[in-house]
N, C-alpha and C positions, 0 to 999 in steps of 0.2 A: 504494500500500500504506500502511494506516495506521501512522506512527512506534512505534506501541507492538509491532510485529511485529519491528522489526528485530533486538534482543538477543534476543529468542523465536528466529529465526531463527538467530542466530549459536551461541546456547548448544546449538542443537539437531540442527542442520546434522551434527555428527557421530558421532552415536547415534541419532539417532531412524530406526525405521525406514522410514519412507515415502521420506528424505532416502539412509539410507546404499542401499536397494534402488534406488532410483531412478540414482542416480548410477554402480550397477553396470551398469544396464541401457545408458546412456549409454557410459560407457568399454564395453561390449562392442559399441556399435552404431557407436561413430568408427571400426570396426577392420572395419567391414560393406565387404565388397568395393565397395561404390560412394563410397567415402569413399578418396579420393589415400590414402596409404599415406605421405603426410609433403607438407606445404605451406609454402611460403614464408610465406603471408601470411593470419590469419584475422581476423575480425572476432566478438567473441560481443556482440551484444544483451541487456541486459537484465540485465547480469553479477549482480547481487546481490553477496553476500557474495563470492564469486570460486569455490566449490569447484568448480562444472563448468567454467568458463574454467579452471581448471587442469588440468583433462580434454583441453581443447581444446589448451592449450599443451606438452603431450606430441607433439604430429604437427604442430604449428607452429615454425618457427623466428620469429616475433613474431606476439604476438597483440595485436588493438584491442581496448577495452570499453568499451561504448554505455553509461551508466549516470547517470540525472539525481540521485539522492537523495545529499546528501554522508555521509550516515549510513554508507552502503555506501560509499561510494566511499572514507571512510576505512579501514574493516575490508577492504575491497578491497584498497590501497595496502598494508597491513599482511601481508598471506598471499601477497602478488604482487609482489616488487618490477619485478620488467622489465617491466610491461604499459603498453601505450600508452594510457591513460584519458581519456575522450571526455565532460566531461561533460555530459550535455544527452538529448531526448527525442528516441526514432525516432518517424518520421523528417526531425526538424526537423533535426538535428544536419547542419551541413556535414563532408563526408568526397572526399577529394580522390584517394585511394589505390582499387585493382582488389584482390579477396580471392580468392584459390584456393577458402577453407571460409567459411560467414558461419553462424550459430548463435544461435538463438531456445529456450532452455531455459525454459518455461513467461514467456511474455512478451508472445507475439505478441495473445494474450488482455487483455491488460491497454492494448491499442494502439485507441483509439478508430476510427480506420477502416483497418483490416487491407488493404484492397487500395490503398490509397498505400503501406503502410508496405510489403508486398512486391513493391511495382514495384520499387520503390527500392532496393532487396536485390539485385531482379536486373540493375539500374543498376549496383551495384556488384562485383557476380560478376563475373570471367572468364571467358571461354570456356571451358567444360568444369568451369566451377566448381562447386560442389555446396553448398545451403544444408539445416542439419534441424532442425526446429521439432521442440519438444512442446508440448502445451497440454493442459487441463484439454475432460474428452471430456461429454458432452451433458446439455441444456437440463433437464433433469427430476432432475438430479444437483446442482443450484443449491443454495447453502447460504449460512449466514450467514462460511464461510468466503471465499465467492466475493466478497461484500459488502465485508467491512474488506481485500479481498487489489485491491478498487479493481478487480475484471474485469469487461472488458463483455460477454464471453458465455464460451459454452464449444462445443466441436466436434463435427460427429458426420464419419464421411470424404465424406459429400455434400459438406456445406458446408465443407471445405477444399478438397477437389478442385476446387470451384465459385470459391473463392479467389482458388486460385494460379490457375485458368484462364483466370479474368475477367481478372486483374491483370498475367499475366505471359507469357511463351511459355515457360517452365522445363518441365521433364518430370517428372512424380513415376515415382519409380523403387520406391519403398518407402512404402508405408503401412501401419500396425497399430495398433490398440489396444493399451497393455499396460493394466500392475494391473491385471488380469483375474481371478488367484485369488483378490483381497480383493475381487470385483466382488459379487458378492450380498450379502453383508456388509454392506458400506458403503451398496449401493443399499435395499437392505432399511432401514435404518439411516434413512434422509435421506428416502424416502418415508413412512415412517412420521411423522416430526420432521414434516412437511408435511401430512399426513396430521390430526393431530393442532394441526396450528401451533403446537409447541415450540421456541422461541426461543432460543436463548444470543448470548451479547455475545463469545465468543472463538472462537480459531480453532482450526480441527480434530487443527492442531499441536501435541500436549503430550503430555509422558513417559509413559511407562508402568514395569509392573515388567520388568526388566532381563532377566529368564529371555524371557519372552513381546515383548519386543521385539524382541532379539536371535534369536528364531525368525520370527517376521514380515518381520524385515527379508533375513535369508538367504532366505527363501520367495519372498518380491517378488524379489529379486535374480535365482533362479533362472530367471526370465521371460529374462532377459538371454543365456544357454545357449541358449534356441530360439528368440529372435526373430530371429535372424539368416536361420535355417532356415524360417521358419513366419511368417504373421503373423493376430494374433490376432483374433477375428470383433468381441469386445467388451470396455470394459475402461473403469476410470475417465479412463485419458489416452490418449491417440492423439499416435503418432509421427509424421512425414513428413519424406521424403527426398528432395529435388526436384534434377535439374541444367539450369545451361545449354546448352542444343546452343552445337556448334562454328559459327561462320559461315560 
């Protein structure tokens, strides 16, 4: 991720709406019947600023965080003090500890070859352990946000399920698309940008007026109420919820 994202990130992480919906969606999906109901020991990837590692550390009694940039890992230290911080790149990073939960909150995109970095996850699962990625969902939704955010693709559920299949023995239990209601929108939006080859230099991350955020962002959220129930056919991110069988 380019340096100039990360105060962007922090200042925004708690208002803006793609960040506060998202994270609803997240705490309603840790609480998804295939997710332990309280773990000794998690691991999150990719932690950034720390708000969904603090998601995670609700149903943990100690969590790890993977996180190479010291930018974050200071503002991480800062909103976190009990987290066990890991600095360095999945999955170069040595880890010597078994994780009940392990968590990829838009990360596993940004990992140059995805099927080491989720062997390796399932190296470090427990028997019956459960690991849940998000990531940014398909090839034609490409932006200049995907560029400065340093990702080397985006999903569609083919090519995850092809994945974790290739890479691991794990079981997907749950897959779905969300941001689904903002899905024509946004795709309409970025095809067009492509369509036209309209450029910009920043990221797709920036305030809006307060009334219309704050109804965007309860709306996304709302995704989080049926994804438990339902899962959705299409959407700009894709879920997955994969576990280890028992031996």
């Amino acid at each position: 991720m380019e340096k100039s994202l990360y105060k962007d990130y922090e200042r925004l992480e708690e208002t803006h709406w793609w960040f506060t919906g998202r994270q609803k969606i997240i705490a309603k999906m840790l609480k998804h019947k295939t997710i332990p109901r309280h773990v000794d020991r998690a691991l999150d990837i990719g932690c950034g600023t720390g708000f969904c590692t603090s998601l995670v550390s609700q149903i943990a009694d100690s969590v790890w965080c993977v996180e190479m940039a010291d930018e974050m890992i200071g503002i991480l230290r800062q909103k976190n003090k009990n987290l066990n911080v890991i600095k360095g790149e999945w999955p170069d990073v040595q880890i010597d500890q078994k994780f009940s939960l392990v968590t990829l909150f838009d990360s596993l995109e940004h990992i140059k070859d995805d099927r080491v970095a989720l062997k390796k996850i399932e190296s470090v699962l427990e028997p019956d352990g459960v690991m849940m990625v998000t990531v940014p969902a398909y090839k034609f939704l490409w932006s200049e946000h995907d560029a400065i955010s340093h990702h080397q693709r985006r999903y569609t559920k083919r090519q995850m399920r092809a994945a974790i299949s290739e890479a691991t023995g794990l079981t997907i239990v749950k897959m779905t698309y969300f941001n689904t209601f903002f899905f024509f929108p946004i795709a309409l939006f970025r095809l067009i940008k492509n369509l036209f080859g309209v450029r910009t230099s920043g990221s797709d991350v920036f305030a809006m007026p307060t009334i219309l955020n704050s109804a965007m962002g309860w709306l996304f959220g709302l995704e989080g109420r049926l994804l438990p129930w339902i899962s959705f056919p299409f959407g700009t991110s894709l879920l997955c919820i994969a576990k280890k069988p028992r031996v």
